[in-house]
KOLKE-262629 format. One line per field, with one value per atom (N, C-alpha, C): residue number from 1; z, x, y; chain. Coordinates in Angstrom, 3 decimals. Each point is the difference from the previous one (the first is absolute). Layout:
BEGIN
seq <- [NUM ...]
c3 <- [Z ...]
c1 <- [X ...]
c2 <- [Y ...]
mol <- [A ...]
END
This chain:
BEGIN
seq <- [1 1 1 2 2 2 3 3 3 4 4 4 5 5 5 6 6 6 7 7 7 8 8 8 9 9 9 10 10 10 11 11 11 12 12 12 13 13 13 14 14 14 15 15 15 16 16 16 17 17 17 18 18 18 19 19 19 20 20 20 21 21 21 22 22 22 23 23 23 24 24 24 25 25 25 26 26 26 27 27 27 28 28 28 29 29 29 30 30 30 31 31 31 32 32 32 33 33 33 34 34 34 35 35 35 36 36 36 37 37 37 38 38 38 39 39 39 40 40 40 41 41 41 42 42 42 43 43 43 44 44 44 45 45 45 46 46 46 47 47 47 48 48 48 49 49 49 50 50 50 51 51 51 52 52 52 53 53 53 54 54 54 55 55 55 56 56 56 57 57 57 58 58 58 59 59 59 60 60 60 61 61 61 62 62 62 63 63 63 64 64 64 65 65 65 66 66 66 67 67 67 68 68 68 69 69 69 70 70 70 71 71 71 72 72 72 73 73 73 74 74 74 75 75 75 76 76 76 77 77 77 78 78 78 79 79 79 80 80 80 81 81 81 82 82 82 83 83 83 84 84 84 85 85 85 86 86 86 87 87 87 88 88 88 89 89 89 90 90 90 91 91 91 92 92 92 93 93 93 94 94 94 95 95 95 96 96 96 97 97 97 98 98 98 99 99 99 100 100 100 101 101 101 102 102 102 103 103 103 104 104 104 105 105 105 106 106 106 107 107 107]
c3 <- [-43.579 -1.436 -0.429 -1.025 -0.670 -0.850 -0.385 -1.459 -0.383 0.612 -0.807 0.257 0.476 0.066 -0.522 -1.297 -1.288 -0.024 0.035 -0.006 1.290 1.077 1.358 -0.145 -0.860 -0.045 -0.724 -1.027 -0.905 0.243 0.671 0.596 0.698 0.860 1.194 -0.663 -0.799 -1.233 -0.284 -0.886 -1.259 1.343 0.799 0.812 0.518 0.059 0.855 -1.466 -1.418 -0.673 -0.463 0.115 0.349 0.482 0.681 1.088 0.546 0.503 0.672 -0.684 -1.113 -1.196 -0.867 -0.179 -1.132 0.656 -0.432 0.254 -1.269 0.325 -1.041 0.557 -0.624 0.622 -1.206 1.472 -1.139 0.145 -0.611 -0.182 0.127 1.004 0.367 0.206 -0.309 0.242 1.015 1.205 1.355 0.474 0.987 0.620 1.451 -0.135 1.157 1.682 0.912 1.251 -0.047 -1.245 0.090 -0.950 -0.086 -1.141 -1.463 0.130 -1.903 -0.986 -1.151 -0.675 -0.559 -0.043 -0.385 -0.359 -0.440 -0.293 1.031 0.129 1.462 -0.686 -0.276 -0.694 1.753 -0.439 0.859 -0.236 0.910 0.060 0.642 -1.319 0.217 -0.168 1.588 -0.438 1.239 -0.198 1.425 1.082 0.118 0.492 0.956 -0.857 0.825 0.136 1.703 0.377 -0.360 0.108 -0.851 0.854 0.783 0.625 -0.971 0.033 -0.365 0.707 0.477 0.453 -0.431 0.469 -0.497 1.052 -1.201 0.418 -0.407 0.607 -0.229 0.080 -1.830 -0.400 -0.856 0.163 -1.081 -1.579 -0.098 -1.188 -0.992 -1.259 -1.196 0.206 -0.436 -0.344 -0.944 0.145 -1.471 -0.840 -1.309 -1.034 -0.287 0.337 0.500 -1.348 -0.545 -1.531 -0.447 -0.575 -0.653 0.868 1.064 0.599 0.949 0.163 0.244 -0.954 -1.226 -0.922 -0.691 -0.214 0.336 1.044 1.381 1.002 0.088 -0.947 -0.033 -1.390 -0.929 -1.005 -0.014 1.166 0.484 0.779 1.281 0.788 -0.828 -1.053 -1.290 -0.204 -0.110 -1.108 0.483 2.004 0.546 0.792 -0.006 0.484 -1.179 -0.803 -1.581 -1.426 0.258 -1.354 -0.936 -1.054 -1.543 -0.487 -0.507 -0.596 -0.724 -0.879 -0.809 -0.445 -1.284 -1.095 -0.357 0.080 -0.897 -1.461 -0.289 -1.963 -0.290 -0.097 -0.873 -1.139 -0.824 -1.303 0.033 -1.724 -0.421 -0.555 -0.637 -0.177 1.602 0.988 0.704 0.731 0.004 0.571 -1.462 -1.001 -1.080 -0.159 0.156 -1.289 -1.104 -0.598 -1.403 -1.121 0.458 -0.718 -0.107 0.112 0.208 -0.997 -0.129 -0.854 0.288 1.431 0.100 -0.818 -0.967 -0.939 0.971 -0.945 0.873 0.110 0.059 0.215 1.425 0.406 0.818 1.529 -0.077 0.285 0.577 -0.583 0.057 -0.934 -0.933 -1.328 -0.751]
c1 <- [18.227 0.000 1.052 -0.045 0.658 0.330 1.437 0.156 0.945 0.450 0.705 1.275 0.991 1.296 1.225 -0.328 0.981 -0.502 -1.022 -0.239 0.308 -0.130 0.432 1.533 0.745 1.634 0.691 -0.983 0.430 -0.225 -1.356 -0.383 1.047 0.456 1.127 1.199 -0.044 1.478 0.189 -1.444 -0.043 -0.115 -0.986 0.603 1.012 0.723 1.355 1.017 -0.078 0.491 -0.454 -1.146 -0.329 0.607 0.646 0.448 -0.562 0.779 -0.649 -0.668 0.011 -0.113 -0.689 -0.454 -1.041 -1.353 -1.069 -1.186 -0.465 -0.738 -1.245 -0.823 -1.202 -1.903 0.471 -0.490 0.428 -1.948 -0.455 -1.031 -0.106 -0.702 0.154 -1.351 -0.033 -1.500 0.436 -1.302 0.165 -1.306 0.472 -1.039 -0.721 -0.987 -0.268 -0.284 0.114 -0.263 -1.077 -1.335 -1.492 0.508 1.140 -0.220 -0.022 0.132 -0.748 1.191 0.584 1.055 -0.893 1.026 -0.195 1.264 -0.015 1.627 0.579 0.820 0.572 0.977 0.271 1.140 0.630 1.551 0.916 0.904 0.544 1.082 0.916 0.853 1.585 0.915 1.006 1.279 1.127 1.066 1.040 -0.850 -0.348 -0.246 -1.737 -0.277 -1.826 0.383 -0.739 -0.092 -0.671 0.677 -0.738 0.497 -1.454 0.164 -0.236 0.598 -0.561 0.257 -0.945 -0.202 -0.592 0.654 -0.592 -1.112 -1.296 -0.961 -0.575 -0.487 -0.721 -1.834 0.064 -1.425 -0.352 -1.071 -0.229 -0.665 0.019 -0.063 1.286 -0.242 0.798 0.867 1.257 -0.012 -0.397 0.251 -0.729 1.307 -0.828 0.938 1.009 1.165 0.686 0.769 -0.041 1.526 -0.190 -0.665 0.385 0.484 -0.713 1.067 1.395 0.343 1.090 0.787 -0.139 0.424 0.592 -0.480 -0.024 0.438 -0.358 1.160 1.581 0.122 1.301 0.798 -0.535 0.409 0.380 -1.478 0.673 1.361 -0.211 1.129 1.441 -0.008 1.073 0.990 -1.754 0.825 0.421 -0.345 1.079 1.043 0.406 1.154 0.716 -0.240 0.870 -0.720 -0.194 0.019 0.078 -0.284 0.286 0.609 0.958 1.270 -1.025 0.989 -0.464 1.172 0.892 0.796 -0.365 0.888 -0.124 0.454 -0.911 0.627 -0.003 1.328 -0.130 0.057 -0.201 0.009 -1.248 0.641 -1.120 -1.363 0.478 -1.518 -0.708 0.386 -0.629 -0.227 0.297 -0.943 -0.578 -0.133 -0.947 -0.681 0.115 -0.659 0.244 0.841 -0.002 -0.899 -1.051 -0.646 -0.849 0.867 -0.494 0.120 -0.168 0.516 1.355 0.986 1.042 0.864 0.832 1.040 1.264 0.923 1.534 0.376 0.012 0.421 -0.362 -1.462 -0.511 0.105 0.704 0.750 1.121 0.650 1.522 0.761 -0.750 0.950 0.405]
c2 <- [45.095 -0.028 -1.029 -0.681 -1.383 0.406 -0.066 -0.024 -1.233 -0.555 -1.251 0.212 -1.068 -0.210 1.329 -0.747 0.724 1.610 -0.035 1.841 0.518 -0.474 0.724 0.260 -1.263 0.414 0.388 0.092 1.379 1.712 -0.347 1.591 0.400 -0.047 0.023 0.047 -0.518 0.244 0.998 0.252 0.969 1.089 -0.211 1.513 0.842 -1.399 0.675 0.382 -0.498 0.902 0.859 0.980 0.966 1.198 -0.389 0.737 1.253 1.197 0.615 1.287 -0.307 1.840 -0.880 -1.362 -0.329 -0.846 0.451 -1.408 0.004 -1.146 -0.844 0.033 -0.027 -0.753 -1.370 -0.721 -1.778 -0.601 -0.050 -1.473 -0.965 -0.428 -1.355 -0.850 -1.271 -0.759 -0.334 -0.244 -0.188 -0.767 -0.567 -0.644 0.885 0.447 0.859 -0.349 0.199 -0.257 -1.215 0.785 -0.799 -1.243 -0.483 -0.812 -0.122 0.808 0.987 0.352 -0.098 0.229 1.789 0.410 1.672 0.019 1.439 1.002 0.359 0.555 0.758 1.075 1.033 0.803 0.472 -0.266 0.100 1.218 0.813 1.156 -0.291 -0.109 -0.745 0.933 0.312 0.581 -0.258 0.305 0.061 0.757 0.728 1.008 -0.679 -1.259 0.294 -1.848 0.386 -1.657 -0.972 -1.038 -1.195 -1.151 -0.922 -1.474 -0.652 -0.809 -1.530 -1.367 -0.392 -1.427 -0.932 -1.555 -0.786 -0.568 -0.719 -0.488 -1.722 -0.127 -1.148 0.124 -0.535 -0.096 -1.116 -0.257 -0.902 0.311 1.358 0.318 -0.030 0.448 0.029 1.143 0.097 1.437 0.599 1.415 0.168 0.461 0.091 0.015 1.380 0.126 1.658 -0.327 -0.941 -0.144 1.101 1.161 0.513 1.254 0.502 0.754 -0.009 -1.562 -0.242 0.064 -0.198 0.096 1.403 0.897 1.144 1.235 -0.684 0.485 -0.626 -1.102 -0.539 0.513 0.504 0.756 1.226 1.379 1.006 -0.429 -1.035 -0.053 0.058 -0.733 -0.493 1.550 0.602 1.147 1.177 -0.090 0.616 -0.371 -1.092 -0.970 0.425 -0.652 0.224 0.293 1.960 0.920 -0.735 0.444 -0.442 1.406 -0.641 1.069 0.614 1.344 0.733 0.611 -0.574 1.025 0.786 1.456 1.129 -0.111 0.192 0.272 1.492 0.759 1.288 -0.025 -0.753 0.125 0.681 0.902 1.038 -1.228 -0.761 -0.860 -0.497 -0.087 -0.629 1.181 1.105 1.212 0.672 0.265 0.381 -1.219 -1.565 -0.481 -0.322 0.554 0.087 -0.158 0.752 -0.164 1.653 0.708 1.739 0.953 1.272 1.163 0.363 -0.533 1.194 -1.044 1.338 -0.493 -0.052 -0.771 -0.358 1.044 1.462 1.204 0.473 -0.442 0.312 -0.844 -1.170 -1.250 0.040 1.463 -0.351 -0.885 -0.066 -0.255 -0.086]
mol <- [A A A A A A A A A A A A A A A A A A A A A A A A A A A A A A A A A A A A A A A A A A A A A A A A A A A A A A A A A A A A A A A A A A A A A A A A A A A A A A A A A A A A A A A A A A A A A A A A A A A A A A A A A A A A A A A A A A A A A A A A A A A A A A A A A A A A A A A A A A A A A A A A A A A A A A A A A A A A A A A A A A A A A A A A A A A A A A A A A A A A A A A A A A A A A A A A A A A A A A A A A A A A A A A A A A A A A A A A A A A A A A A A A A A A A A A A A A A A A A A A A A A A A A A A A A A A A A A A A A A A A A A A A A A A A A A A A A A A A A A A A A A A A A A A A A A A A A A A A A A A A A A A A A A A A A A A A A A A A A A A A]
END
């Protein structure tokens, strides 16, 4: 099965940040044994093996941008979270926009 440069070295990326307590099923266009471009859905995690080698063909690759793209964004966003501030303010847990009066508030 073929998938192209850049997607074989991102797969292998994105798997290994994975690690061993998370997978993905990733999507991928592929070139098949017969020649033939199809899908291939992949099960990606620390935990499940994954070769990749290189080949020589004289076909195209096929087009993986958008799920390289995508496995490099999950990869992103568990390398480095996106914060999240707490706000206790009473408007940002009511809303302010409710029935409870400032009595009911605490104030």
């Amino acid at each position: 099965m073929l998938i192209g440069t850049e997607a074989a070295d991102v797969l292998v990326e994105y798997s290994a940040k994975l690690g061993p307590n998370r997978s993905d099923a990733v999507k991928l266009n592929v070139i098949s044994t017969e020649g033939v471009g199809v899908a291939a859905t992949l099960l990606l995690g620390g935990s499940i093996p994954l070769v990749v080698e290189t080949a020589r063909s004289e076909l195209p690759e096929p087009d993986n941008s958008a799920a390289v793209a995508r496995m490099r964004r999950k990869g992103a966003l568990i390398t480095s979270p996106p914060s999240v501030l707490a706000d206790d303010s009473p408007e940002a847990y009511y809303g302010g926009n409710d029935d409870i009066g400032d009595a009911d508030r605490g104030r």
